[in-house]
C-alpha positions in Angstrom: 24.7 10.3 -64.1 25.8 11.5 -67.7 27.8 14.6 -67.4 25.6 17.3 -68.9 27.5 19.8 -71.8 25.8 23.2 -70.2 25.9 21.9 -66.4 23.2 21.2 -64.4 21.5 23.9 -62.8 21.3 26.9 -65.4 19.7 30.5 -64.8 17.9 32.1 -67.0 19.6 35.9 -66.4 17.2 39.2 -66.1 19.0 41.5 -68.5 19.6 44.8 -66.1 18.9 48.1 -67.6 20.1 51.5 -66.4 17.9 54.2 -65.2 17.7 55.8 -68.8 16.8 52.5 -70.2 19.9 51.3 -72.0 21.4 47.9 -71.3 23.7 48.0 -68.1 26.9 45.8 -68.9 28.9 46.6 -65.7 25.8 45.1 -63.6 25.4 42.4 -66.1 28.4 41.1 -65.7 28.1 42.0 -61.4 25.3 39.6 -61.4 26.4 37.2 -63.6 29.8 36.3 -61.2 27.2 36.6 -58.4 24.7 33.6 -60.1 28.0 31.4 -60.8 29.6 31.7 -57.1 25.7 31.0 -56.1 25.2 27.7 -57.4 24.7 28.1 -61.4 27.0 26.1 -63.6 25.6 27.8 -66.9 24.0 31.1 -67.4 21.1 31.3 -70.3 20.8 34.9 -72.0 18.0 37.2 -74.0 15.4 34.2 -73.5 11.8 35.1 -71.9 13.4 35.9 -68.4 16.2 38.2 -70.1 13.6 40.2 -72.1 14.9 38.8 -75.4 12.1 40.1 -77.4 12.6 43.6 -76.2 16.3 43.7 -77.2 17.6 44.7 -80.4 20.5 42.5 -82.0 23.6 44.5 -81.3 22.3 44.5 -77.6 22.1 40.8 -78.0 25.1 40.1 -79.4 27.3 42.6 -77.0 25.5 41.2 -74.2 26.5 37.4 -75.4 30.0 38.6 -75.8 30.3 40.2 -72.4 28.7 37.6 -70.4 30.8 35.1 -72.2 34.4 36.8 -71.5 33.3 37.5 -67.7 32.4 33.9 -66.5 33.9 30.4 -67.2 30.3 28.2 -66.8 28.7 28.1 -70.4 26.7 30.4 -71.7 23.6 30.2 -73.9 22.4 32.7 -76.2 18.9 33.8 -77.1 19.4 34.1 -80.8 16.0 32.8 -82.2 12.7 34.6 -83.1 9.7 34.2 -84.6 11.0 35.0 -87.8 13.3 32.2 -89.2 15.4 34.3 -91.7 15.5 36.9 -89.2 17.1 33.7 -86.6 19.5 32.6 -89.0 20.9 35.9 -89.4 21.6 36.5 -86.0 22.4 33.0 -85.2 25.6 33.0 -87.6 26.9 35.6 -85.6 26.9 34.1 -82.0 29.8 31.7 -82.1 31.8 35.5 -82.5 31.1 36.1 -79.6 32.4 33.0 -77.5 28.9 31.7 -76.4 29.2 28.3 -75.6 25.9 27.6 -77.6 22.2 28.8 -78.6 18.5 28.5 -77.1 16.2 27.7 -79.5 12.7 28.6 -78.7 9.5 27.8 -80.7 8.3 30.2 -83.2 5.6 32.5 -81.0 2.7 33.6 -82.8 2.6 32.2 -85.9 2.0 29.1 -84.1 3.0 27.1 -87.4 2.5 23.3 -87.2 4.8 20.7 -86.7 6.3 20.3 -89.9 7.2 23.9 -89.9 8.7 23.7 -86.2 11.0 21.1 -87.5 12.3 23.2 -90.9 12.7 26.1 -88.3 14.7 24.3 -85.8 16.9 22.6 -88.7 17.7 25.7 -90.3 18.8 27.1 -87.4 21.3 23.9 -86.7 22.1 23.8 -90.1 23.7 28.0 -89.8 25.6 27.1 -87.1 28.2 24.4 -85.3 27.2 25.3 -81.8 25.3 23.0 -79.7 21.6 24.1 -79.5 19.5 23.7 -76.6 15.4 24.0 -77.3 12.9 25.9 -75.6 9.6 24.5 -75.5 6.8 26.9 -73.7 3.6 26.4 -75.4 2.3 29.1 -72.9 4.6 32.1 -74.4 4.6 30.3 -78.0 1.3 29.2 -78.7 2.1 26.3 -79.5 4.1 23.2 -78.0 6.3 20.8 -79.7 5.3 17.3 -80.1 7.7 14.6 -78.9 7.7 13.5 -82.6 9.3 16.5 -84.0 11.7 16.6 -81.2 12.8 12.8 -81.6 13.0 13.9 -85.7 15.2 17.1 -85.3 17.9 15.1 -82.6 18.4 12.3 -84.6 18.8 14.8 -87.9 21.1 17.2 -86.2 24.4 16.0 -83.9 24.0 19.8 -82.4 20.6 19.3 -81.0 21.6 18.4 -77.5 19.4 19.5 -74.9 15.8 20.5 -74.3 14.4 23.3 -71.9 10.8 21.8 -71.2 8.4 24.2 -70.2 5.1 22.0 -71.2 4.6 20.6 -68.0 3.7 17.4 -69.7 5.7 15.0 -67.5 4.3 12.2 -69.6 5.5 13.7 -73.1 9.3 14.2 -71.0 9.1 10.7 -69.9 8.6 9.3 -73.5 11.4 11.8 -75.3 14.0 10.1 -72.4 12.6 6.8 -73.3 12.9 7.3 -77.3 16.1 9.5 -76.9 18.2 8.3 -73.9 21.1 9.9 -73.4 21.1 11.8 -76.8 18.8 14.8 -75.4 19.8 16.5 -72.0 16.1 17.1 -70.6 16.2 20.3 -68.6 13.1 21.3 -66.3 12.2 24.6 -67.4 9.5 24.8 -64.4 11.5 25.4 -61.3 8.0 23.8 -59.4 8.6 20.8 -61.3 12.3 20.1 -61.6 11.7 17.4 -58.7 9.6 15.0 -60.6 11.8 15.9 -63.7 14.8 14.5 -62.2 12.7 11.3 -61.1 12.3 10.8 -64.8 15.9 11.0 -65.8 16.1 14.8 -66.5 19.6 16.3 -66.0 18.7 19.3 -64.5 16.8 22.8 -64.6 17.3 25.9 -66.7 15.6 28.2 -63.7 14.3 31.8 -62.9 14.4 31.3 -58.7 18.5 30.3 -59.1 18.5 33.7 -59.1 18.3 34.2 -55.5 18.4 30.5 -54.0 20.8 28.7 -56.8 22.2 27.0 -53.6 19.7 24.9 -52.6 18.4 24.5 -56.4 21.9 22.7 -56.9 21.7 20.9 -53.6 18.2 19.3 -54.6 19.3 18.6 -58.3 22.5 16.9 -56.8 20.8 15.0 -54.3 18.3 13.8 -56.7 20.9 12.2 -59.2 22.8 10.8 -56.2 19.0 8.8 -55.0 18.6 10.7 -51.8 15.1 11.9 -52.8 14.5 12.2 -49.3 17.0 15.4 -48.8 16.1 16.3 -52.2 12.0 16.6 -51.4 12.8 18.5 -48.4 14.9 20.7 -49.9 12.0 20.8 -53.4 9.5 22.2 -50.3 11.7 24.7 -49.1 11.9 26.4 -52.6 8.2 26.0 -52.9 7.3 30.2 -52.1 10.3 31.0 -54.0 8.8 29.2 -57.1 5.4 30.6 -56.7 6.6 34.4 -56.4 8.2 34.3 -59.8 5.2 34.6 -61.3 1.8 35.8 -61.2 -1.0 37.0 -63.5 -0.4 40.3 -61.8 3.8 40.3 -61.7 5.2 37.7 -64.8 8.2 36.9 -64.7 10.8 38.6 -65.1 9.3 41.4 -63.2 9.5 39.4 -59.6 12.7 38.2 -60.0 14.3 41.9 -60.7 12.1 43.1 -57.6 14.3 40.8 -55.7 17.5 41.3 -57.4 16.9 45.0 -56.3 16.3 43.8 -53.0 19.7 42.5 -52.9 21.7 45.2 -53.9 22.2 44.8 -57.7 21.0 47.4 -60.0 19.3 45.9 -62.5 16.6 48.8 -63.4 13.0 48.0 -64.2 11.9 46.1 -67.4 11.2 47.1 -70.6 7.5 47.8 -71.9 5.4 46.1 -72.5 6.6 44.7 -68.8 4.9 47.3 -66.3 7.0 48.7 -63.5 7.3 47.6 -60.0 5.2 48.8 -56.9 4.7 48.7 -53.2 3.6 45.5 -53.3 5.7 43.9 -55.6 8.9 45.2 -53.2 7.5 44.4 -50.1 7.0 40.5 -51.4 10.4 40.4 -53.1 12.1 41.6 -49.3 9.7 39.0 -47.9 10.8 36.3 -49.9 14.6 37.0 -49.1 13.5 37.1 -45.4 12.0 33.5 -45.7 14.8 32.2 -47.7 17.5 33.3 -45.3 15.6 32.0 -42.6 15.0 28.7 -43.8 19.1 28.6 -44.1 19.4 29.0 -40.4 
């Protein structure tokens, strides 16, 4: 298999806030060592999971820079909003702090068409040299990106690298690996659906449940690319409850994923409104799933 420029199995981080609300960089950085000695390769900051849109830009771009100087895996920064002037601004200023590149993700709300999608994205390449990853999730954005105006912005801009495909259009995936080959890294960015990803020549996953079982993630991705889809299925149905816990109409993500982070030990605070806080019930599933996990690893 290609070897990928952000690694294989990528987590999405939870941003961890202290009891008074502020950004906690000692835990930050705690968790972060924990995700890369548990099976990440690349670590992806401020996007939907790490509460990007309810951080302000020095937040951003102290959190980049102390991610970035505590691990040696790459790390991607959440520099992009809505508001393309307001990207480019705060795009400029990433490579200061030794991220290793940026996630792009579609303009939410203004749900402009495609032409506007691609004069976005390439502004955004064009204000910085860092590789660019982007983030297509039509269900936070409003709007997905066609495989036409992906296949346009790769072969316009040489730092367009990867995508982060959270359509769940397998179909659409399949086509962008047939047109693009080896110029796009596909990355699952459905942990439920990294299996059949891989089985269309994806690279790998940018995931939420790496959180708590990165191991087996990179033991199914792994065994996928080597053709042992036989160890990789079993392994795709063990992660099956964690993938359906990290999100619910009831508990969206990130709100599971920091009731099991809390389980384990690490202080990463509740999330910011508009996010509710935890409860009972949310706990008592997150303990669950880290009883079912380390049961099903004997």
């Amino acid at each position: 298999m290609k070897s990928p420029q952000f690694g294989r199995v990528l987590t999405a981080m939870v941003t961890p806030f202290a009891p008074d609300g502020s950004l906690d960089f000692d835990v930050a950085i705690e968790l972060a060592q924990f995700l890369v000695d548990n099976g990440s390769d690349g670590l992806v900051l401020a996007g939907s999971t790490g509460e990007g849109s309810s951080l302000s830009d020095d937040e951003k771009l102290e959190l980049f820079a102390c991610i970035a100087g505590a691990v040696e895996v790459p790390v991607l920064a959440g520099s992009t909003s809505s508001d393309t002037a307001h990207s480019l601004a705060l795009t400029a200023r990433v490579a200061a702090t030794g991220a290793s590149g940026v996630l792009a993700t579609t303009p939410a709300y203004a749900r402009p068409n495609q032409r506007g999608i691609v004069e976005h994205f390439s502004a955004i390449a064009r204000c910085t040299e860092l590789p660019i990853m982007l983030y297509d999730i039509p269900s936070r954005t409003g709007r997905k990106i066609a495989a036409s105006t992906t296949i346009e912005l790769v072969e316009q801009h040489e730092n367009i690298v990867a995508l982060k495909d959270a359509s769940a259009d397998l179909a659409n995936a399949a086509h962008l690996k047939a047109a693009l080959g080896d110029r796009l890294d596909l990355y699952s960015g459905d942990d439920s659906l990294v299996l059949p990803f891989m089985g269309i020549g994806g690279i790998g996953i940018v995931s939420v449940a790496a959180h708590w079982v990165g191991p087996e993630f990179a033991a199914m991705v792994r065994s996928a690319g080597e053709g042992d889809w036989s160890e990789a299925q079993r392994l795709n149905e063990m992660l099956a409850p964690s993938c359906s816990f990290e999100s619910s109409e009831a508990y969206p993500n990130p709100m599971p994923t920091k009731a099991v982070m809390r389980a384990l030990g690490f202080e990463v605070g509740e999330c910011r409104l508009p996010h509710g806080p935890s409860d009972a019930q949310l706990d008592r599933r997150a303990s669950e799933i880290i009883s079912s996990t380390q049961a099903a690893r004997g």
